[in-house]
C-alpha positions in Angstrom: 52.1 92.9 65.4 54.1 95.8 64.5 53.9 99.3 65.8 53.4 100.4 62.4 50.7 98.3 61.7 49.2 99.5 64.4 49.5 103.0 63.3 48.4 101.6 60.4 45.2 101.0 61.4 44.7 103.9 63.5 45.6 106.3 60.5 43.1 104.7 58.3 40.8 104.3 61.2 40.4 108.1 61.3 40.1 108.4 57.9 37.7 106.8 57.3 35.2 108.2 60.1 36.5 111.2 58.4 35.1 110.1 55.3 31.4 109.0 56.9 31.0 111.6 58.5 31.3 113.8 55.7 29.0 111.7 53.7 26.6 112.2 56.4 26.7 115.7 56.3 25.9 116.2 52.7 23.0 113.6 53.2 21.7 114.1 56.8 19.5 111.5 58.6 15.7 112.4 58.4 12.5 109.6 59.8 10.3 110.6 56.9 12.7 109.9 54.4 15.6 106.5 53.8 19.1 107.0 55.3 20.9 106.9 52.0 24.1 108.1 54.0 24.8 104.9 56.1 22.9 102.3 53.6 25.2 103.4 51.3 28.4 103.7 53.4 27.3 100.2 54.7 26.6 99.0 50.9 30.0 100.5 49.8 31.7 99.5 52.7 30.9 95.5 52.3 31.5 95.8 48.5 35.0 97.4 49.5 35.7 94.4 52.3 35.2 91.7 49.7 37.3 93.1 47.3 40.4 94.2 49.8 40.0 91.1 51.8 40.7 88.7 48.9 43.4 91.0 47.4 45.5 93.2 49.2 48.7 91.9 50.7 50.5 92.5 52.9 48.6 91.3 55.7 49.4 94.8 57.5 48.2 96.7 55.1 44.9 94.7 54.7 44.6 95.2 58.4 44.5 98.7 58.3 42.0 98.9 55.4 39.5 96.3 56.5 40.0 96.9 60.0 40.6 100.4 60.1 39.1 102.9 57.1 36.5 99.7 56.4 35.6 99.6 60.5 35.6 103.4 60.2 34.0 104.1 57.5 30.9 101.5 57.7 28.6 102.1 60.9 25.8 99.0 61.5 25.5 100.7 64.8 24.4 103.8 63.2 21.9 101.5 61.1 20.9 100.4 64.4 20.0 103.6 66.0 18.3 105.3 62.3 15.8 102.1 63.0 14.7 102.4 66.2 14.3 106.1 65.3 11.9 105.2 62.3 10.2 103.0 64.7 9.7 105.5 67.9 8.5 108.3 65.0 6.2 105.5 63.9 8.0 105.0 60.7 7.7 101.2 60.7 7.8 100.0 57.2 10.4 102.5 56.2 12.2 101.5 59.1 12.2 97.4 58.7 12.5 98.4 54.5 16.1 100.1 55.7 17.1 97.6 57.6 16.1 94.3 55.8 17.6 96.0 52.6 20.5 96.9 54.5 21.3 93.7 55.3 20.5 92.0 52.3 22.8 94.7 50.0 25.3 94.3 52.4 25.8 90.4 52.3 25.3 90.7 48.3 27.9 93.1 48.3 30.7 91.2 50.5 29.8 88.3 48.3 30.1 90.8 44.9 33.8 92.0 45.7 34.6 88.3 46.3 33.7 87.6 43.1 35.1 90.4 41.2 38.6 89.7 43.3 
């Protein structure tokens, strides 16, 4: 692997935490209501990995957008955390709605980019 690849990654690894973080800002995380911010960086994010990962070449370049803005950018440990805090504010059907739908939109979406690459 090439130092710029590497860089590569790193680069677009920034921006795209960059770019969800900003997204959570103009949509901050509250229990009583759904985390559009990550379900939707998460959504976005898989729709985005299906379509780069069947067509962007070179490989270096894929790397850094799948494994750097992509890895970035998308945050299932974030979905993590939002859940248990809808469950410890007693928020439990919002909470397994977020994360069942989460994961459902997600796998659609990888499989959706496939389709239209």
């Amino acid at each position: 692997m090439s130092i710029w690849t590497v860089l590569g990654i790193a680069g677009a690894g920034a921006l795209g935490s960059l770019c969800r973080w900003l997204l959570a800002w103009q949509i901050p995380f509250q229990t009583d209501r759904f985390a559009w911010a990550t379900f939707s960086a998460n959504t976005l994010g898989c729709l985005l990995m299906g379509l780069v990962w069947s067509r962007i070449q070179p490989e270096g370049l894929r790397l850094a957008v799948t494994v750097g803005f992509l890895g970035g950018f998308t945050t299932f440990s974030g979905l993590g955390l939002e859940m248990l805090r809808y469950f410890q504010d007693g928020q439990l059907k919002l909470g397994l709605a977020y994360g069942i739908g989460s994961l459902i939109t997600g796998i659609s979406a990888v499989w959706l980019g496939q389709k239209f690459a």
